[in-house]
C-alpha positions in Angstrom: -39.6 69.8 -10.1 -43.3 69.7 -10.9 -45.2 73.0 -12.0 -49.2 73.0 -11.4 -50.7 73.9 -14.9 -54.4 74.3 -14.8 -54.7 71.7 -11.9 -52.6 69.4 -14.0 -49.1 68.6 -12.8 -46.6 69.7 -15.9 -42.9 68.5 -15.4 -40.1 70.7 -17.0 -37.6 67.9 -17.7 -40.6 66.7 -20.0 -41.4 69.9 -22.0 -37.6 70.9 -22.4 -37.3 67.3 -23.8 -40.2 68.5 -26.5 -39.0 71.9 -27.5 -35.1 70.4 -27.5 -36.1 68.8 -31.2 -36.6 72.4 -32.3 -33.9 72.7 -34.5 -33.5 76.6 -34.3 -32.6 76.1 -30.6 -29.2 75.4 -29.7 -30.1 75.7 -25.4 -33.1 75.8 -23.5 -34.8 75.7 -19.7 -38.3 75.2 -19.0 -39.0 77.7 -15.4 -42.5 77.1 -13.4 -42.9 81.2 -12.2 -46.1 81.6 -9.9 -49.4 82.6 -12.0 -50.8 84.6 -9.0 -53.8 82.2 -8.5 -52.1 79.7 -6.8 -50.4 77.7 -9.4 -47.5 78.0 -11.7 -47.2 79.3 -15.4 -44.3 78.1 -17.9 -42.1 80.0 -18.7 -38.6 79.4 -21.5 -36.1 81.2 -22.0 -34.1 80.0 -25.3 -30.8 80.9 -26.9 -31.2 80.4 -30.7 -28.9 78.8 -33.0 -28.8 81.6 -35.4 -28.1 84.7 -33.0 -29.1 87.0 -35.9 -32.3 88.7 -35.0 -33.9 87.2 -38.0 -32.6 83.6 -36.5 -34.1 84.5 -33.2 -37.3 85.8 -34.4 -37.2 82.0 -35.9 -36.8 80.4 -33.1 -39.3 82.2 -31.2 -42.1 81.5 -33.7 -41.2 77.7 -33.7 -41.6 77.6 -29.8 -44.4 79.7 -29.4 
């Protein structure tokens, strides 16, 4: 799959690679969801490794 960022072609397989070193991440997918102009946005959803909120909040801060 290829997602249109910006008029740039983004692949998922490539970002998930990326954000799969973050070690507060145990599982992750990359998602192309349409931006309403035409192209795509990227979208994750994550599962972190610490399922505590303060592990999640964690996570989120080290993908964002």
């Amino acid at each position: 799959m290829v997602v249109t960022k910006n008029g740039e072609n983004v692949y998922p397989d490539d970002v998930e690679i990326q954000l799969g070193t973050v070690p507060q991440v145990s599982e992750l997918s990359i998602l192309g969801i349409p931006d309403g102009r035409g192209g795509e946005r990227l979208a994750c959803a994550a599962v972190a490794e610490d399922r505590t909120p303060e592990g999640e909040e964690l996570a989120r801060e080290e993908l964002t």
